[in-house]
N, C-alpha and C positions, 0 to 999 in steps of 0.2 A: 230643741223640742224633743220627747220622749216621744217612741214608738208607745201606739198601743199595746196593750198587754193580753195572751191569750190564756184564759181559763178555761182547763178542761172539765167536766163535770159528769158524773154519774148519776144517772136519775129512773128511777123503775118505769115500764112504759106506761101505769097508769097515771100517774104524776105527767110527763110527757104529754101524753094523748091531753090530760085535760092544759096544760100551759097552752098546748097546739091550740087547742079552742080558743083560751081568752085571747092569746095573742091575732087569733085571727078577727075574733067579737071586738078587741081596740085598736084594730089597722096597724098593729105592729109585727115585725117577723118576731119569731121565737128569741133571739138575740137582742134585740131590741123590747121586748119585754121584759127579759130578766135585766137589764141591765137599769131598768126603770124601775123594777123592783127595789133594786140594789141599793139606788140611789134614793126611792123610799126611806130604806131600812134606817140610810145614812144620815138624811133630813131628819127622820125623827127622834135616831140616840144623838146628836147633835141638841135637836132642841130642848132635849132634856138632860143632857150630860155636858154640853159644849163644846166647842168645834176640837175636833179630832187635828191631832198636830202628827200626822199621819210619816213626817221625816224624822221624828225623835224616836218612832219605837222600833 
């Protein structure tokens, strides 16, 4: 089984300050927001593009 993988990310502090918010307003850590984002992003060019063969590229 694969280790998780760590993403580091630059983001200016008002971007920050407001993710702090939602993630606080939907009972997630900051981590746990974005990654739910992510996985958005991924449901949706998936359901319009089709599923990503994510070991071929």
């Amino acid at each position: 089984m694969e280790k998780d993988k760590h993403l580091g990310l630059r983001i200016d502090a008002e971007t920050h300050g407001k993710l702090h918010y939602i993630a606080a307003y939907e009972g997630r850590s900051e981590n746990k927001q974005v990654l739910y984002l992510i996985q958005k992003c991924i449901r949706e060019f998936e359901k319009e593009h089709g599923p990503i063969d994510w070991k071929q590229s």
